[in-house]
C-alpha positions in Angstrom: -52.5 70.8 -103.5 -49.8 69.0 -105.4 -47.3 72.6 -104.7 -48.1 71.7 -100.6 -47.0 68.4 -101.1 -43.8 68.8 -103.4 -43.1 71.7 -100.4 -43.8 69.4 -97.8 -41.5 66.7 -99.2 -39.1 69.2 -99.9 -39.3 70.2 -96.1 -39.0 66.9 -94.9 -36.0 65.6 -97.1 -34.0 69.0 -96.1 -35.1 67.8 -92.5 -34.2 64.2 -92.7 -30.6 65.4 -94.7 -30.0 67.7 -91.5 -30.9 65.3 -89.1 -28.7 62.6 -91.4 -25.5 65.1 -91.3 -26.4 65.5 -87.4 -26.3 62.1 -86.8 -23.2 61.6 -89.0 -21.1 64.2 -87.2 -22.4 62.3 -83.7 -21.5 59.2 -84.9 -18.1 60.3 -86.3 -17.4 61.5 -82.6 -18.8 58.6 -81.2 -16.4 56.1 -83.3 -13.0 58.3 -83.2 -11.1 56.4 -80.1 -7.5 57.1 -79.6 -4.5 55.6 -80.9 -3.4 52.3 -78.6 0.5 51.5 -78.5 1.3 48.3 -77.2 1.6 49.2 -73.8 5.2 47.8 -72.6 5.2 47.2 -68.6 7.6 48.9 -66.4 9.4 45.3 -65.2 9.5 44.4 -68.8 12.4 46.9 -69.4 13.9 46.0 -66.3 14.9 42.4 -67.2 17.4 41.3 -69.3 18.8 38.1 -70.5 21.8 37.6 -72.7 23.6 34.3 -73.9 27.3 34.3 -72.4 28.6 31.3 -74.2 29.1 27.5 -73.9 31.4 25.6 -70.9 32.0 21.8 -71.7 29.2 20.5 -70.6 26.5 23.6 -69.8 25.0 26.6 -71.7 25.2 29.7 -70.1 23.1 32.8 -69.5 23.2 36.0 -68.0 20.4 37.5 -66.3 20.0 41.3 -64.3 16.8 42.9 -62.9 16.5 45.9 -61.7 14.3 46.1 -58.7 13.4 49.2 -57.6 11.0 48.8 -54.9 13.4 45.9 -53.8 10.4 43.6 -53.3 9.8 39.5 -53.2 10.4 38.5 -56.6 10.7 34.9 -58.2 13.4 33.6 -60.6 12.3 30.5 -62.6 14.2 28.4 -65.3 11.7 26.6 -67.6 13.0 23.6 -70.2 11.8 23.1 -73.4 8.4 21.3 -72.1 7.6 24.2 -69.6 8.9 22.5 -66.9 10.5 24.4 -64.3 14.2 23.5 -63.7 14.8 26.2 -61.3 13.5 28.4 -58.7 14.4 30.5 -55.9 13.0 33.9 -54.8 14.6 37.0 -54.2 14.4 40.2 -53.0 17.5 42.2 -54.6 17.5 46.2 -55.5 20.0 45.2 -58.3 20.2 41.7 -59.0 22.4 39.8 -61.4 23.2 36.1 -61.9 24.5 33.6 -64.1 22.6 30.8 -65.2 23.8 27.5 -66.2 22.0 25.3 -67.9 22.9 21.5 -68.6 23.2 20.7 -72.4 21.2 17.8 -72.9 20.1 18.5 -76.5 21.5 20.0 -79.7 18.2 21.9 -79.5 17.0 23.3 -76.6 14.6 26.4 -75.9 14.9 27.9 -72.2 12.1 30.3 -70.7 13.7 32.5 -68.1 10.5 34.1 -66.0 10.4 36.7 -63.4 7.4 36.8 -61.4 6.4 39.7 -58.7 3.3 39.7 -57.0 1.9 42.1 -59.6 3.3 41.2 -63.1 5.5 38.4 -64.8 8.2 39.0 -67.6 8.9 36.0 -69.8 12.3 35.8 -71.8 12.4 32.9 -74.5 15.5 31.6 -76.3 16.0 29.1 -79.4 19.5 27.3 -78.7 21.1 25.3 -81.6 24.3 23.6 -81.6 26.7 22.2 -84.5 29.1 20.0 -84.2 32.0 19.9 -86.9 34.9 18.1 -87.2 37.8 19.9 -88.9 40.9 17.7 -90.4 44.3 18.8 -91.6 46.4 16.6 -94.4 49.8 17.6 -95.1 52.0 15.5 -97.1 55.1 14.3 -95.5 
């Protein structure tokens, strides 16, 4: 009896290492998922913010966004406690402004936001101003 049972174990181990490399090659299927890029939304390259410069008193920004589908869309100017210091809505194919924004602080951090009824793209900025003083001796 003892060569029926070292058979039988030999049956079921080559049995239970097929099922195992079965399983293995299911599970290796079951766990391969494709690669996910960040995915970038299709307003997100249509907005753009740059810093123009400084006027005496006001910082100054531009802004375009290119609306395609020329639908309602919503500008909003957010200070540096998310409070909203502007708003207006528009419905422009190609629209472009310049922003001014009081300088109240040698540190400020604007939020521009355009909002559509389906999606909202955020642009932040970190503002910092110096103020130096420059003095010129000669001798006389």
């Amino acid at each position: 009896m003892k060569p029926v049972i070292a058979n039988f174990n030999l049956k079921k181990s080559a049995s239970v290492l097929a099922a195992a490399a079965l399983l293995s090659l299911g599970s290796a299927q079951l766990h391969a998922a494709p690669v996910i890029e960040k995915m970038i939304s299709p307003a997100d390259k249509q907005v753009t913010v740059n810093f123009v410069g400084v006027t005496e008193n006001s910082l100054v920004f531009h802004l375009e966004f290119e609306n395609k589908t020329g639908e309602k869309f919503w500008l909003i100017v957010k200070n540096d406690a998310g409070e909203i210091v502007y708003q207006n809505a528009y419905n422009d194919i190609h629209f472009e402004k310049n922003i001014r924004i009081a300088k109240e602080d040698s540190e400020m951090n604007p939020t521009f936001v355009i909002r559509t009824a389906k999606e909202q793209v955020e642009r932040k900025f970190s503002v910092k101003s110096k103020v130096s003083e420059n003095f010129v001796v000669t001798t006389l």
